[in-house]
Structures are given as C-alpha cells and as structure tokens.
GUMI-710435 format. One record per atom (N, C-alpha, C): residue number from 1; residue in one letter; atom name; y, z, x. Coordinates in pm, 1 decimal, always signed. Atoms other than C-alpha are relative to their C-alpha. Example, Ala and Ser with C-alpha at 12.3 -4.5 7.8 and 13.67 -1.06 7.14 Angstrom:
// GUMI-710435
ATOM  badren  vomi  mivo         Y         Z         X
ATOM       1     A     N    -119.0      +0.0     +89.0
ATOM       1     A    CA    -450.0    +780.0   +1230.0
ATOM       1     A     C    +120.0      +0.0     +90.0
ATOM       2     S     N    -119.0      -6.0     -82.0
ATOM       2     S    CA    -106.0    +714.0   +1367.0
ATOM       2     S     C    +109.0     +73.0     -77.0
This chain:
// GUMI-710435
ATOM  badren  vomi  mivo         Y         Z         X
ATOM       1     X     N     +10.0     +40.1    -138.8
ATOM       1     X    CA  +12820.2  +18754.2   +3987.9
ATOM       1     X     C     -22.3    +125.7     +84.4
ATOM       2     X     N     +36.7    -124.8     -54.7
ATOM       2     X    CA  +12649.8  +18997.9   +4220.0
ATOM       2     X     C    +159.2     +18.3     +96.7
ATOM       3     X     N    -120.3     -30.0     -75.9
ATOM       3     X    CA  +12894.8  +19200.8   +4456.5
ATOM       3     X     C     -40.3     -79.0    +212.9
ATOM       4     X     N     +47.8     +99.1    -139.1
ATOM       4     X    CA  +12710.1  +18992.1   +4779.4
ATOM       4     X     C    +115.6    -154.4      -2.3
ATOM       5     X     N      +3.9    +142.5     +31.1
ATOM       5     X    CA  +12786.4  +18672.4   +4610.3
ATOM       5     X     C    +191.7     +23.0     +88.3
ATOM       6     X     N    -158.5     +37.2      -3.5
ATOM       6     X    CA  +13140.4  +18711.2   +4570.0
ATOM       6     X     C     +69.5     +58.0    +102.7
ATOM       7     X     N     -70.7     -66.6    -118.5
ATOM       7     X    CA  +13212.1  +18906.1   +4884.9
ATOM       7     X     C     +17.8    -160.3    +105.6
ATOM       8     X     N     +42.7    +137.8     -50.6
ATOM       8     X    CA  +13049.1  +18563.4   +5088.7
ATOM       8     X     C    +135.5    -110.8     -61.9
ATOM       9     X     N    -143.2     +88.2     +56.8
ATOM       9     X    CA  +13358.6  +18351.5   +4875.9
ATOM       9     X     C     +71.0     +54.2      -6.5
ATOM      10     X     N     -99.7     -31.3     -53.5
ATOM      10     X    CA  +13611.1  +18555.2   +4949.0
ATOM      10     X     C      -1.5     -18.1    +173.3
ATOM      11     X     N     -12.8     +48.6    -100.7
ATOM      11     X    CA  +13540.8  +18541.5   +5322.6
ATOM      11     X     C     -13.7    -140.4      +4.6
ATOM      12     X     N     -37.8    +128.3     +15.1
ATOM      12     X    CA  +13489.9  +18179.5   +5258.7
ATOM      12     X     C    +152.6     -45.5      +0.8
ATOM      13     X     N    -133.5     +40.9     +26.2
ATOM      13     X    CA  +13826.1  +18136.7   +5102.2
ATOM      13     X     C    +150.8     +43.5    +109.2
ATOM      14     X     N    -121.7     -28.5     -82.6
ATOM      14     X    CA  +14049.4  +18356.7   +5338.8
ATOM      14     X     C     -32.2     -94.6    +169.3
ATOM      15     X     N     -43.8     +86.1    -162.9
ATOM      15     X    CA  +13896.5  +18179.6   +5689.5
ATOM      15     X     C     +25.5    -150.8     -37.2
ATOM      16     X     N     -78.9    +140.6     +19.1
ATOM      16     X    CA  +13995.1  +17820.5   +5512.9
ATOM      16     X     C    +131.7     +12.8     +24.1
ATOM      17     X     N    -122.2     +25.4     +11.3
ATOM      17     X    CA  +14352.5  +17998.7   +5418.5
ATOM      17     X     C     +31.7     +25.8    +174.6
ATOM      18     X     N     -62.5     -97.5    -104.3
ATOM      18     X    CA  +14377.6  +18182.9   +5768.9
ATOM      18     X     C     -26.0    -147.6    +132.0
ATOM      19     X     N     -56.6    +144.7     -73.2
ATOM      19     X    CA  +14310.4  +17810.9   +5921.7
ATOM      19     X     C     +91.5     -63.4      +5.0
ATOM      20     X     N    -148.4     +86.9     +88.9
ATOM      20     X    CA  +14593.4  +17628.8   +5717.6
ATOM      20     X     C     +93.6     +67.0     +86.4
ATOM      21     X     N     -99.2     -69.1     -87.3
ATOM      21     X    CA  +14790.9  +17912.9   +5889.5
ATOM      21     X     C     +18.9      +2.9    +116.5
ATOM      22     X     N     +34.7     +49.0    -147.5
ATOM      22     X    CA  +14668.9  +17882.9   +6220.6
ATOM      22     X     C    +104.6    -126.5     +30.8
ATOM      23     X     N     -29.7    +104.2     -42.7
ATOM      23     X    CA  +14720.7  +17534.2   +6230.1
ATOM      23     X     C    +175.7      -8.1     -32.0
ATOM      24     X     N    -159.6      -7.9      -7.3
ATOM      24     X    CA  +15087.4  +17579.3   +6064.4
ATOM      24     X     C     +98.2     +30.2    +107.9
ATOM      25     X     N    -108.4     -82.0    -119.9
ATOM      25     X    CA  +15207.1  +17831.1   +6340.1
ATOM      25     X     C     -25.4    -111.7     +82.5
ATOM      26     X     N     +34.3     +90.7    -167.7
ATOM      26     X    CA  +15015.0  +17585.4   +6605.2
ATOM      26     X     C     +87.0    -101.4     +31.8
ATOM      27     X     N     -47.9    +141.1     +25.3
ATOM      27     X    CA  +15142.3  +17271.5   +6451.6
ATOM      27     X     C    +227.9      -0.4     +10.5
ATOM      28     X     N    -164.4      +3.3    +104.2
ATOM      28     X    CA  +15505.1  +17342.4   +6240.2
ATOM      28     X     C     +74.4     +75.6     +52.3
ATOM      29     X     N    -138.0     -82.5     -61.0
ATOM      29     X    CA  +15688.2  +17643.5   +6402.4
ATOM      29     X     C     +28.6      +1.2     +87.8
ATOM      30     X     N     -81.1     -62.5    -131.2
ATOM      30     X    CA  +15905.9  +17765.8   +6649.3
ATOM      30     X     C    -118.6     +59.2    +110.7
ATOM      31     X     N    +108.4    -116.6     -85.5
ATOM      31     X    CA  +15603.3  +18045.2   +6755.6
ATOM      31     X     C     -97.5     -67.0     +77.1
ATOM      32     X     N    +158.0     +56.3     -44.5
ATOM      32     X    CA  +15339.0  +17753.4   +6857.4
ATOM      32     X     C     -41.1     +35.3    +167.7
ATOM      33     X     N     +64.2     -51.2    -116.3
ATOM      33     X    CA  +15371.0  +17858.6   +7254.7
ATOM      33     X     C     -49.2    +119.8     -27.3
ATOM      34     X     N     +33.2    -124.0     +12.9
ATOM      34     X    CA  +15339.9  +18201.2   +7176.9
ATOM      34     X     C    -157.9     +31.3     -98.9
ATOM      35     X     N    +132.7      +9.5     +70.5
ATOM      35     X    CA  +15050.0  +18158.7   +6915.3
ATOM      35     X     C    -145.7     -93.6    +120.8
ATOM      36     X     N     +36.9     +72.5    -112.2
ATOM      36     X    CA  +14902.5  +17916.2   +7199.9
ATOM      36     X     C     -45.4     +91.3    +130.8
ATOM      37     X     N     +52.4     -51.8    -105.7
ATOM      37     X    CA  +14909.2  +18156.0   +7460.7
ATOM      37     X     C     -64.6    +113.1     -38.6
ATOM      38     X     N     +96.5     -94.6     +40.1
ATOM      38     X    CA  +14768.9  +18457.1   +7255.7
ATOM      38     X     C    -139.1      +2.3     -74.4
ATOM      39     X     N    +155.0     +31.7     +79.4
ATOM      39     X    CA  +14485.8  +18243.7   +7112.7
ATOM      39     X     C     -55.1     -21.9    +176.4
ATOM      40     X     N     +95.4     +14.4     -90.2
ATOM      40     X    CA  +14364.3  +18157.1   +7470.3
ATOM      40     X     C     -33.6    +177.2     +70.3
ATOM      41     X     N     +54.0    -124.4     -95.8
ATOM      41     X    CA  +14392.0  +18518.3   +7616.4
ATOM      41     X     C     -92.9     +83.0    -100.4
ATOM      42     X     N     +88.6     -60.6     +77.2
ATOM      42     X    CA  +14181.7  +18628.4   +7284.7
ATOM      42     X     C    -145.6     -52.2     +82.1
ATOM      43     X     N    +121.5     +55.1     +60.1
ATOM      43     X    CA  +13926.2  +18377.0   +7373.1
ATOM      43     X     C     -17.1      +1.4    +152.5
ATOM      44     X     N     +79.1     -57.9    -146.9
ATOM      44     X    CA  +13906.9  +18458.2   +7762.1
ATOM      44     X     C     +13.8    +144.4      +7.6
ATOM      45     X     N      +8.4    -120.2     +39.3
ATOM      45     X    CA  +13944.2  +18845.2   +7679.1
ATOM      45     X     C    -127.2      +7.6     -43.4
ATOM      46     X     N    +133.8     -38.8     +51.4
ATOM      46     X    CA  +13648.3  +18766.3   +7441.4
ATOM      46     X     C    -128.8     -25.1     +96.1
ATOM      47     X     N    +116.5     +27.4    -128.2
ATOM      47     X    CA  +13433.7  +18580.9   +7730.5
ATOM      47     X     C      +3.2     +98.9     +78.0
ATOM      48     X     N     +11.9    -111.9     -84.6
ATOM      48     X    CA  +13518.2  +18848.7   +7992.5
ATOM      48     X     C     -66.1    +131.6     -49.4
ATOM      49     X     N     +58.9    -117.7     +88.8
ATOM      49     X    CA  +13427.2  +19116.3   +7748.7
ATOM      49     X     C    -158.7      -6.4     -11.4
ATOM      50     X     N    +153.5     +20.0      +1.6
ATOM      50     X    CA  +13076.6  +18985.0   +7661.1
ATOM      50     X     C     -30.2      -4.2    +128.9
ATOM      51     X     N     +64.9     -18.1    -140.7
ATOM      51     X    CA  +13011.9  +18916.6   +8017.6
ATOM      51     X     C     -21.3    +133.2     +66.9
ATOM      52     X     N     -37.4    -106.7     -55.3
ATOM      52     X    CA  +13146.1  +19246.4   +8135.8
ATOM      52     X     C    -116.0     +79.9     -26.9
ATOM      53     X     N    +125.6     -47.2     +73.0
ATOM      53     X    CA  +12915.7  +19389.8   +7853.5
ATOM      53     X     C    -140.8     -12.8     +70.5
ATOM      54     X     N    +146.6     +39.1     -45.4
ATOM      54     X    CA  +12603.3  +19208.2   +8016.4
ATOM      54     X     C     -27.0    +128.2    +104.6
ATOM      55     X     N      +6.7     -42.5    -149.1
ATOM      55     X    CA  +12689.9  +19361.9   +8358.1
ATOM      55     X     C     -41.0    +114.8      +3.4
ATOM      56     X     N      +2.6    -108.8     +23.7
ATOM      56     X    CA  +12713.5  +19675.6   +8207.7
ATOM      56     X     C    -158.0     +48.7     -56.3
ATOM      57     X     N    +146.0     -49.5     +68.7
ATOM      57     X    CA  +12372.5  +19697.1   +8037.1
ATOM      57     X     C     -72.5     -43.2     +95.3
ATOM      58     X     N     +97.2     +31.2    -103.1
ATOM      58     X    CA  +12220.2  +19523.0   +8327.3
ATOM      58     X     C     +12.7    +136.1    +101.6
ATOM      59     X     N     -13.3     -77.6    -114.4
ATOM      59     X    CA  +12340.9  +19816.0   +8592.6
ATOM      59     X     C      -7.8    +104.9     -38.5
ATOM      60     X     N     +25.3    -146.9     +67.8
ATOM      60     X    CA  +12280.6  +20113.8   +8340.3
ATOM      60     X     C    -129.5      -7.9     -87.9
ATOM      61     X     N    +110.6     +13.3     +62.1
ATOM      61     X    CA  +11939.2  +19998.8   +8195.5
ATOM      61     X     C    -140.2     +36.3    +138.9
ATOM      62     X     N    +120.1      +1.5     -62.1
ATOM      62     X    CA  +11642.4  +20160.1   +8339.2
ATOM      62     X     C    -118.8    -104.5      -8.1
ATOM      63     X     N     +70.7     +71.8     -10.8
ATOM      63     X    CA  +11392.5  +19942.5   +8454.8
ATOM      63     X     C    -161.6     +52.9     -44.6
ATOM      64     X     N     +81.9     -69.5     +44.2
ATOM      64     X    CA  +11054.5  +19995.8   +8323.4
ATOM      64     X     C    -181.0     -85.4     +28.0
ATOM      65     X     N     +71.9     +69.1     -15.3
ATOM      65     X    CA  +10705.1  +19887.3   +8429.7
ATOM      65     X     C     -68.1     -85.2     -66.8
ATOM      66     X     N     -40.0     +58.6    +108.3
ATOM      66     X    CA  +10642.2  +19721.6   +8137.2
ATOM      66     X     C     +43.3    -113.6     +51.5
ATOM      67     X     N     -71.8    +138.4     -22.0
ATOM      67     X    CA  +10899.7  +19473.5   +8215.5
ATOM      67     X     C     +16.9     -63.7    +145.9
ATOM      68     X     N     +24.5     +72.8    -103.1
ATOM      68     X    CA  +10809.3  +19387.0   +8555.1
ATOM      68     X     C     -96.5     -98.4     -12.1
ATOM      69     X     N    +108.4     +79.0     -20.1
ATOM      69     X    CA  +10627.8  +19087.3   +8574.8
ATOM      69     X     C    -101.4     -28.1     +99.5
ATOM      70     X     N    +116.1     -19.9    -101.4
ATOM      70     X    CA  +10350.5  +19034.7   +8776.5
ATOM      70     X     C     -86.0    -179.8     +15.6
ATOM      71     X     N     +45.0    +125.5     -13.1
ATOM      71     X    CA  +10222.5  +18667.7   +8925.5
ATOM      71     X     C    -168.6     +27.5     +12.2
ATOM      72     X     N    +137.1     -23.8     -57.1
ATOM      72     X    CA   +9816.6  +18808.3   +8955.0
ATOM      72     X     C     -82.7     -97.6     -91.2
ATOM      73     X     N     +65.1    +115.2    +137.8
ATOM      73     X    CA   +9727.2  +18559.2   +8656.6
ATOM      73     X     C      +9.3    -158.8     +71.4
C-alpha cells in the first residue's frame, strides 16, 4: 500500500473517531457548555479570520493596469 494511500485512511479513520468524541463531550458529559461555547468561538474566529484576511490583501495589493477593466468593447 503506497505511503499516499494509507496516509488518506488514517485521516479518514481519526476525523470519524474525533466525531464519536465530539459528539460524546457535546452529547454525554459534564463539559458540553464549555465544548459548545469553544466550538462556536472557533468557527466565528475562523469566519473573522478569513474575512480579515480578504481585507488585508485587498488594502495591501497593488493595483495593476492589467486588472482594470475597461467598458470600450
């Protein structure tokens, strides 16, 4: 089995187990607010981040004539 193959089924296999777990803490324990509130600030951390990102390449990217468009067509 090449070393591709079997890399691809191991990440397979751990984000099934690292679901089961997820859902355990979410579901079964004590921790589920706390797992609850650090899965949403991942996942508006991660939106703000990419956005932020945009802003950032939009206001530090030289513009270039090239990429001006032009309506003369």
């Amino acid at each position: 089995m090449s070393k591709r193959r079997s890399t691809g089924i191991a990440i397979f296999i751990l984000c099934i187990v690292g679901f089961f777990v997820y859902a355990y803490l979410l579901m079964l324990s004590e921790w589920s607010p706390i797992v609850l509130q650090l899965s949403m600030l991942m996942v508006v951390g991660g939106v703000l981040g990419v956005i932020s990102w945009i802003g950032y390449t939009m206001a530090t990217t030289n513009s270039s004539p090239s990429s001006i468009t032009s309506d003369d067509e």
